[in-house]
N, C-alpha and C positions, 0 to 999 in steps of 0.2 A: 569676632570669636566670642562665643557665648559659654561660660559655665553653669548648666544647672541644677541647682542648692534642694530639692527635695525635705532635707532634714529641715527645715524654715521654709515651706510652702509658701508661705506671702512672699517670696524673692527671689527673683531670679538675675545671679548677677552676670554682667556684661563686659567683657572688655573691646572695647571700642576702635578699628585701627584709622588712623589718621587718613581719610576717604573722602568726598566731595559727599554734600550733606551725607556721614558718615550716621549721624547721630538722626534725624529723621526716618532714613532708611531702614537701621537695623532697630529702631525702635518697634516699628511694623513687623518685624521677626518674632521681638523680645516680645510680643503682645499674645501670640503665638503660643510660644512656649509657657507663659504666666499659664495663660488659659488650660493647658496641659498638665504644669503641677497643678493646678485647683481642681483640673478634674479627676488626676490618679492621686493622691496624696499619699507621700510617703515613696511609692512603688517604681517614679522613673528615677533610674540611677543617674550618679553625677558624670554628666560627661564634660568634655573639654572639645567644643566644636569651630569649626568656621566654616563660617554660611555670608556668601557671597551674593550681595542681591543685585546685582544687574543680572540682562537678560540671558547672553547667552555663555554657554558653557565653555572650561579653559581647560580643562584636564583632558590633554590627547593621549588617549589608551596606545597609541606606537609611542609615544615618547614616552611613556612613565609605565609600558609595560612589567615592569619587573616587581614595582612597588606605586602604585597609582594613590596620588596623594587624596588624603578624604576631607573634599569640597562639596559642602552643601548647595545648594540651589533650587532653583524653580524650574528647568528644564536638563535636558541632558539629548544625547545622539548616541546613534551604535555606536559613533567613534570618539565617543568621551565617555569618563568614566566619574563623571560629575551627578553626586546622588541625588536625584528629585524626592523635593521638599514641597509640602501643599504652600498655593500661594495666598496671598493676605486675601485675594476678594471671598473668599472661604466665609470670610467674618465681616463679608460688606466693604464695598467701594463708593464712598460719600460722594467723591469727585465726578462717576459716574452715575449716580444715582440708584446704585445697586445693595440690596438688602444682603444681611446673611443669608448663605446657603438655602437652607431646608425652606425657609419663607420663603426666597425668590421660586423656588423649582414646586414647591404648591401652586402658586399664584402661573407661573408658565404652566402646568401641567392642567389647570383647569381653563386657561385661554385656549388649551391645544384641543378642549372637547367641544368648544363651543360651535363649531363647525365641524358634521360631518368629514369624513374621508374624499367623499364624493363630488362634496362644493367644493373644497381646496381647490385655491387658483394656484396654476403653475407656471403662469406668467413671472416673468424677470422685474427684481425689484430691487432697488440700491438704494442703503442708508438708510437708517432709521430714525435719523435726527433723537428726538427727545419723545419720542414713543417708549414706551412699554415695553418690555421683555413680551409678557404675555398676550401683547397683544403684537406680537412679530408671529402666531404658529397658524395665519392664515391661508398656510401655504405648503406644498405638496412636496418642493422640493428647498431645502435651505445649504448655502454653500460655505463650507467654512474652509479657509487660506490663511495660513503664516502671516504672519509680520515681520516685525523686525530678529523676529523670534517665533518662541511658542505664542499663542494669544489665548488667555482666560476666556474669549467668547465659545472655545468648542463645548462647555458642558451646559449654555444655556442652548447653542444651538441641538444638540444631541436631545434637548429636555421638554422640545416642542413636539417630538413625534413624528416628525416630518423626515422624509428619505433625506437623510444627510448626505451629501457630497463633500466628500473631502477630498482635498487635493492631496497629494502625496504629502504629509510635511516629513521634513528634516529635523524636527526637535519633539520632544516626548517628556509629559509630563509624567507624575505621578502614578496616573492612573488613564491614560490613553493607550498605554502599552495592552491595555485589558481588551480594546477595541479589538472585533475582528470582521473582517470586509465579509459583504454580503450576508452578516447576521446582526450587527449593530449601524453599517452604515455602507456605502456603496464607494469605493476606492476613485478617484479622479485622475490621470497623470498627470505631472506635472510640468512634462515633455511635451503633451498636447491637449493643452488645457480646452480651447473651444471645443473644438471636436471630442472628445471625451466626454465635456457635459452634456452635450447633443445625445449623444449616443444614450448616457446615464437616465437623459430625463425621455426618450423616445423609448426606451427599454419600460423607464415605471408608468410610462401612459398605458402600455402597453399588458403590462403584469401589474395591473393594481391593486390586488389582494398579495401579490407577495411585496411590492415595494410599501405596502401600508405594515405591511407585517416586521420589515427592515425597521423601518422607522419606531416602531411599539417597542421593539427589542434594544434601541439607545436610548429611548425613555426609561425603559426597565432599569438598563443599567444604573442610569443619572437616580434613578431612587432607591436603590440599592447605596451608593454612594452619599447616604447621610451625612452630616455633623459628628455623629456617632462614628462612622466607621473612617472617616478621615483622622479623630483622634487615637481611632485606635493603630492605623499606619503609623503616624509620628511616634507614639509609643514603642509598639516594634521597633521601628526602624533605631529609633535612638536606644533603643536596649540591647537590641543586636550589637548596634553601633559600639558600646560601650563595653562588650566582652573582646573586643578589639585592642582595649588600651591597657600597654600593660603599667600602667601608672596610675599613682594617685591624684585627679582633678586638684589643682591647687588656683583660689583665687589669686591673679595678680594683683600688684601693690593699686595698680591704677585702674581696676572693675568700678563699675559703678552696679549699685544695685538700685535694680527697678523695683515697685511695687504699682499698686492697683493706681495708687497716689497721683505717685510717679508719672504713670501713662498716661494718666487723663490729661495731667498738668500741658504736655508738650502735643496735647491736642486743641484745636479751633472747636468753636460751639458743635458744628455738623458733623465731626467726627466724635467727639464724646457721645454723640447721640448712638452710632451705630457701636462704638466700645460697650457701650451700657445696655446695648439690645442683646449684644451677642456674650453676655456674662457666662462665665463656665462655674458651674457649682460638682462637687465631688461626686462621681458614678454613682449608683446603687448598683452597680455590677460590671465584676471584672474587664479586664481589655478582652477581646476575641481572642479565640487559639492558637496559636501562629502554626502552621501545619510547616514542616520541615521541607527544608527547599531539595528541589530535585532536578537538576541540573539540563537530564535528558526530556523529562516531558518539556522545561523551557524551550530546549533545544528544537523538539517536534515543533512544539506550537509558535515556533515564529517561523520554523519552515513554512508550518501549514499556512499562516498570512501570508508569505511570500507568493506562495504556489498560488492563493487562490488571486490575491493580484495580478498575476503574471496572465492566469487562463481569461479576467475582463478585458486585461489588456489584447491578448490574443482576438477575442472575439471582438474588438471595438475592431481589428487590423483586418478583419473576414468582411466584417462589414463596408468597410472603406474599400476594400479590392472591389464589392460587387458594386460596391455604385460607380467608380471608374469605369468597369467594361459596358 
């Protein structure tokens, strides 16, 4: 459960619940949020949260329809109501050898030009071992599958260019809700995974100015998706968040408060390295607009995802009948 202190920008305090490395975990939150006051100063209100970092979500929208309790997280489903939070690789993954954000999706998007459209091999390839990000966009088609959960590889996959296949998932991050099949990526099911990518990649052999055009279109997206406009979602979202309470944030007796200090201190040498790459210094301009939510265009537009999944599905089901007869 994090309080955060605005009036004292160098701090943001924490209270910590007694959790299995409790204090590791929500440190990688806490670094988060720091980075957020130092970038809005002043401007995000105090809130009183809890942000849950394992992977999958706990809040079942039947069981707590009435009053759905507000649990932060890194993923969520149609049938939770568990609110997606950006996750820490945002600001670099040491352990994987992964940079912040805007640097990795440079460095991928200029491996994704280095080979025409046309040499792209669409040959099947597993594992990257200790390769390159940027040098994974040699290829026409790239597949991205769940885990044990959501998994942080869909926005370096999405950032090569390459006709994404995505499997159906079950978990949705922050900004994968944004995706829409057959303009940012090509739907897989999940029902009938081989045969479905067969289909997916004998379809883009086939239309290869429109599956290259798929693929441009979730690169588009992944660089729309700054540094910048990730801080400005957190922002929102905890502002919104915080015309909800109708209370005054009060530190508990047992917060600890973090600073810049702080954080480095409970980090190893390869992690100070990527905290100190991905510094937040105060905006020269405001957070973006929040345009007012509207309940029914949501409404359409997950129809319309639904629908257009349903009609790939159909035609993979046309396809399969005529090769039986």
């Amino acid at each position: 459960m994090g309080l955060l202190s605005p009036k004292n920008t160098t701090r943001t305090t924490a209270h910590l619940l007694p959790t299995v490395t409790a204090l590791a975990v929500f440190s990688v939150t806490a670094i988060f949020l720091y980075k957020l006051l130092k970038r809005y100063p002043g401007m995000v209100p105090d809130v009183d949260m809890m942000f849950d970092c394992m992977d999958k979500p706990r809040i079942n929208t039947t069981e707590h329809r009435s009053m759905p309790l507000p649990l932060f997280r890194y993923c969520t489903t149609e049938d939770h109501s568990d609110i997606p939070f950006p996750d820490w690789s945002f600001w670099g993954w040491p352990e994987t050898n992964l940079r912040p954000w805007d640097e990795e999706f440079r460095d991928i998007k200029r491996g994704s030009q280095r080979i025409s459209w046309s040499r792209k091999d669409w040959a099947a390839r597993i594992g990257y071992g200790k390769s390159k990000l940027s040098n994974q966009c040699d290829y026409k088609y790239k597949i991205y599958a769940e885990g044990y959960a959501w998994s942080v590889s869909l926005k370096y996959i999405l950032s090569c260019g390459s006709l994404a296949l995505i499997i159906t998932p079950d978990y949705e991050d922050f900004f994968s809700r944004g995706l829409i099949p057959l303009k940012n990526y090509w739907p897989v099911s999940s029902n009938n995974i081989c045969p479905s990518i067969k289909y997916a990649v004998d379809w883009g052999n086939g239309h290869s100015s429109e599956a290259k055009a798929i693929g441009k279109e979730g690169q588009k997206l992944m660089e729309t998706l700054s540094t910048d406009s990730v801080y400005d979602y957190m922002f929102h979202l905890i502002a919104e968040y915080s015309k909800l309470q109708d209370f005054k944030p009060v530190p508990p007796s047992s917060a600890k408060q973090l600073c810049s200090d702080s954080l480095l201190c409970i980090a190893d040498y390869e992690q100070r390295q990527y905290l100190q790459q991905s510094t937040a210094f105060p905006s020269q301009a405001p957070p973006c607009t929040l345009l007012p939510a509207d309940r029914n265009v949501i409404k359409s537009w997950k129809q319309q995802k639904k629908k257009i999944i349903k009609d790939v599905e159909d035609m993979e089901k046309v396809k399969a009948q005529r090769r039986s007869k």
